[in-house]
N, C-alpha and C positions, 0 to 999 in steps of 0.2 A: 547772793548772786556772785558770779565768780567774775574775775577782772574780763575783760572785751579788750580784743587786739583786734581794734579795726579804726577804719579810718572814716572821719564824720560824714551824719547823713550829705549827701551829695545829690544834684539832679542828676536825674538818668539821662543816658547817652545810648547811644544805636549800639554801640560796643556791649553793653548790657541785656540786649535783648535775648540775646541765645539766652543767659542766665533765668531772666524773668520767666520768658516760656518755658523753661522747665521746671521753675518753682511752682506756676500757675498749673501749669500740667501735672505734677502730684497732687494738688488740691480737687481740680477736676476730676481725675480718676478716683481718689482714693477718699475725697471731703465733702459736705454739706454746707460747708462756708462758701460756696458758687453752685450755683443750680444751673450750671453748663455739663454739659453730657460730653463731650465732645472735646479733647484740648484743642486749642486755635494754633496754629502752626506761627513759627516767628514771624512770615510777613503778617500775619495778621495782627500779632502784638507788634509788630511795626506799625500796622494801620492805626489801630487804638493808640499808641501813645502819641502819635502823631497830630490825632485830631484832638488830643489832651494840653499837649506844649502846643497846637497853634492856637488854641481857645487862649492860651495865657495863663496856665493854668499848672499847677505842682505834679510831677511824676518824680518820686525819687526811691534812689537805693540808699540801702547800707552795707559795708563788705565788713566781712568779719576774717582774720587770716587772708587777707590779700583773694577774697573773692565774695559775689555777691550772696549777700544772706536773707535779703528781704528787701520788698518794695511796697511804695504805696504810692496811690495819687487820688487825684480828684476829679470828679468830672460833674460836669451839669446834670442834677438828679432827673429831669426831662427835656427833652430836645424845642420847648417852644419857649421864645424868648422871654416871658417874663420870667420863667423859672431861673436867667442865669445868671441870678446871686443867690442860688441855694446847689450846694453840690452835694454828691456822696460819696463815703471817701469808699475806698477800698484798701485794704492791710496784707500781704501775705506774706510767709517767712517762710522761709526754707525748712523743712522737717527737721534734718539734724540739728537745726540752730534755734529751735522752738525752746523759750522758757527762760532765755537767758537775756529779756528783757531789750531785746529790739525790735517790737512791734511798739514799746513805748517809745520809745527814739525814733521812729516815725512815726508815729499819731503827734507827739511833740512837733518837730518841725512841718511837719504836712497840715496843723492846725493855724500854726503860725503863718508857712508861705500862703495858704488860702485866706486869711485873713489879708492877707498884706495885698492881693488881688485885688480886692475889693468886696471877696463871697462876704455873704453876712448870716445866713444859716449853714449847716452842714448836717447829713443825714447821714445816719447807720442803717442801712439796709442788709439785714443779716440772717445768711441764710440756718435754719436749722436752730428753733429754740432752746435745743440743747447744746451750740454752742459756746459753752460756759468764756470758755478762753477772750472771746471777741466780745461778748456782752459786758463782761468784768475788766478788758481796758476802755472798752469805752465808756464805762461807768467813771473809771481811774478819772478819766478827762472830761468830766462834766457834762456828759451826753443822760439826756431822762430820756424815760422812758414814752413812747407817744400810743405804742398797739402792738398786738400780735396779729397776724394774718392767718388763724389757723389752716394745714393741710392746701397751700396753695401751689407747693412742688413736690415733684414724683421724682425721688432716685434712689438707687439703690433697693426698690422693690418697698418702698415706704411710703408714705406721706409726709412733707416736710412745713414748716412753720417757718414764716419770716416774723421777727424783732424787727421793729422799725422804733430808731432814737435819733434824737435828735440834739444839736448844743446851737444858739448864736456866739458869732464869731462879729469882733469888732463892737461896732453901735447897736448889731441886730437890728432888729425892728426900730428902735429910738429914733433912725434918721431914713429919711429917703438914701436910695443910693445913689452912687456919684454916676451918672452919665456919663457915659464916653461916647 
């Protein structure tokens, strides 16, 4: 892997959003790693990171050459309350900047800030069984395997498969969680 001239993972900021929405928006058009049709215009990745950082919860970037190259965060894997110490993450990197190992330097700190939350599970919900790339770092970081969802998204004139992994984070199951 060749040296990275970038400056460490960091939480995201509104300054970042143009960036985001356009990483997210090549993955949309052109990937199986989100089963969205549609790119969501930047107020709306304004909307989602918003209700992300006010859960209390990790959104971050990494720049690579003084610009953003990839984001991740976390969010409650469903919207009713017991669920919200289990989240899922999501990874995405900038095309050009695929392969040069910063989808691991975010899964790294966005496992840690999520733990340091209080989550105590974390889910991969991933779209497209053949996406090797995402199934193999989440393997990296100790995420098993839990199912495959055969043919439950349509894009691109196919049928697509969700991977669903999973890792505990913290105590896991060993302890109740802490109340807030």
């Amino acid at each position: 892997m060749q040296a990275l001239n970038m400056t460490p993972v960091r939480a995201a900021t509104e300054t970042d959003l143009d960036a985001m929405a356009r990483i997210y928006r090549h993955h949309v058009l052109h990937g199986t790693g989100t089963f969205e049709i549609e790119p969501p215009d930047v107020a709306e990745m304004r909307r989602r990171w918003q209700v992300v950082v006010q859960r209390g919860l990790p959104w971050i970037v990494v720049e690579r050459d003084g610009a953003i190259a990839g984001f991740a965060y976390a969010n409650w894997f469903r919207e009713r309350e017991a669920f919200r110490w289990t989240v899922e993450d999501s990874v995405y990197i900038d095309e050009v900047q695929r392969g040069a190992g910063l989808g691991s330097l975010l899964m790294e700190q966005l496992l840690h800030a999520s733990a340091q939350q209080g989550c105590r599970q974390m889910l991969a919900v991933i779209g497209d069984s053949a996406n090797q790339g995402s199934i193999a770092l989440h393997e990296r970081f100790g995420f098993t395997h839990r199912g495959v969802m055969p043919a439950v998204g349509w894009k691109f004139g196919r049928w697509l498969d969700v991977v669903l992994m999973q890792k505990a984070l913290g105590p896991g199951a060993e302890t109740a969680p802490l109340l807030a």
